[in-house]
N, C-alpha and C positions, 0 to 999 in steps of 0.2 A: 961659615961659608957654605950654602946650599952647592951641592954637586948637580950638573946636567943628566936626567935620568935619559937613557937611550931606550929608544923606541923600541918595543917588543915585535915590530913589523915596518913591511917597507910596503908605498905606494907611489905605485906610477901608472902614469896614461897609458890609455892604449898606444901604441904607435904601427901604425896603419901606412907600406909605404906608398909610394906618391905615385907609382904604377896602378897599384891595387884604388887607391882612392879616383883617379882616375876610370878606372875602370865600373866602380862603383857611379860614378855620377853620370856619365854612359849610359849604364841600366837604368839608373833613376829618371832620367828624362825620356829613355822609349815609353811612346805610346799602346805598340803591341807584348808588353808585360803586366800580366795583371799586379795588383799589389800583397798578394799572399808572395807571389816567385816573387818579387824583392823583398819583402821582408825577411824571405829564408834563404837569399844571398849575404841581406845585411849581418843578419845572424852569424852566416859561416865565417865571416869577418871580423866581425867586433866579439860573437860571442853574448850570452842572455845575461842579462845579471840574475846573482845566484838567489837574491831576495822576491823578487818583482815580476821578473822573466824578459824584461826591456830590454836593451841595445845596451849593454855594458860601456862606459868612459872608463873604468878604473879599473888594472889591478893591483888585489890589494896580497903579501906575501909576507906568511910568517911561516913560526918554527913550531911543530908537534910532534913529542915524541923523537925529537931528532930526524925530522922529515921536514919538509919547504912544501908548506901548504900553497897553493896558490888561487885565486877566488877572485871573478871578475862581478863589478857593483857597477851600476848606474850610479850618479853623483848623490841623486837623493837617499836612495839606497844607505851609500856609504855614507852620510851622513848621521843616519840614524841609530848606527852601531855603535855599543857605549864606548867602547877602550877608544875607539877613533874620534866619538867625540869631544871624549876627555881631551885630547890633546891637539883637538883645531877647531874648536866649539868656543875655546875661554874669552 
């Protein structure tokens, strides 16, 4: 009987709340903000991914050294990292 191997790491979405994302789409639709100042709003929010430098979806959260690393990816990003794709790749 094969046993369930438990995941060396945990991943979850960003969660952005519903004030903040409001107020982010606010900024996105003014005309007098150029689009460098939104990108480096979006940033403050979502955060870059750590691979690519993009608008992070994911954090991804393991254990070093007996420490909780934590590491924000864009979706493509995180897909291309081997351990993660080993286990939502199959």
């Amino acid at each position: 009987m094969a046993t369930k191997q438990k995941r060396p790491f945990s991943i979850e979405p960003l969660n952005i709340s519903a004030e903040k994302m409001e107020q982010l789409k606010i900024l996105m639709r003014r005309q007098d903000v150029n689009s460098h100042v939104k990108n480096v709003e979006l940033q403050k929010v979502q955060g870059k991914c750590l691979r690519c430098g993009g608008l992070a979806s994911t954090i991804l959260k393991y254990r070093v050294q007996g420490v909780i690393a934590i590491e924000r990816y864009c979706d493509e990003c995180l897909k291309s990292i081997p351990v993660i794709s080993r286990y939502f790749l199959k």
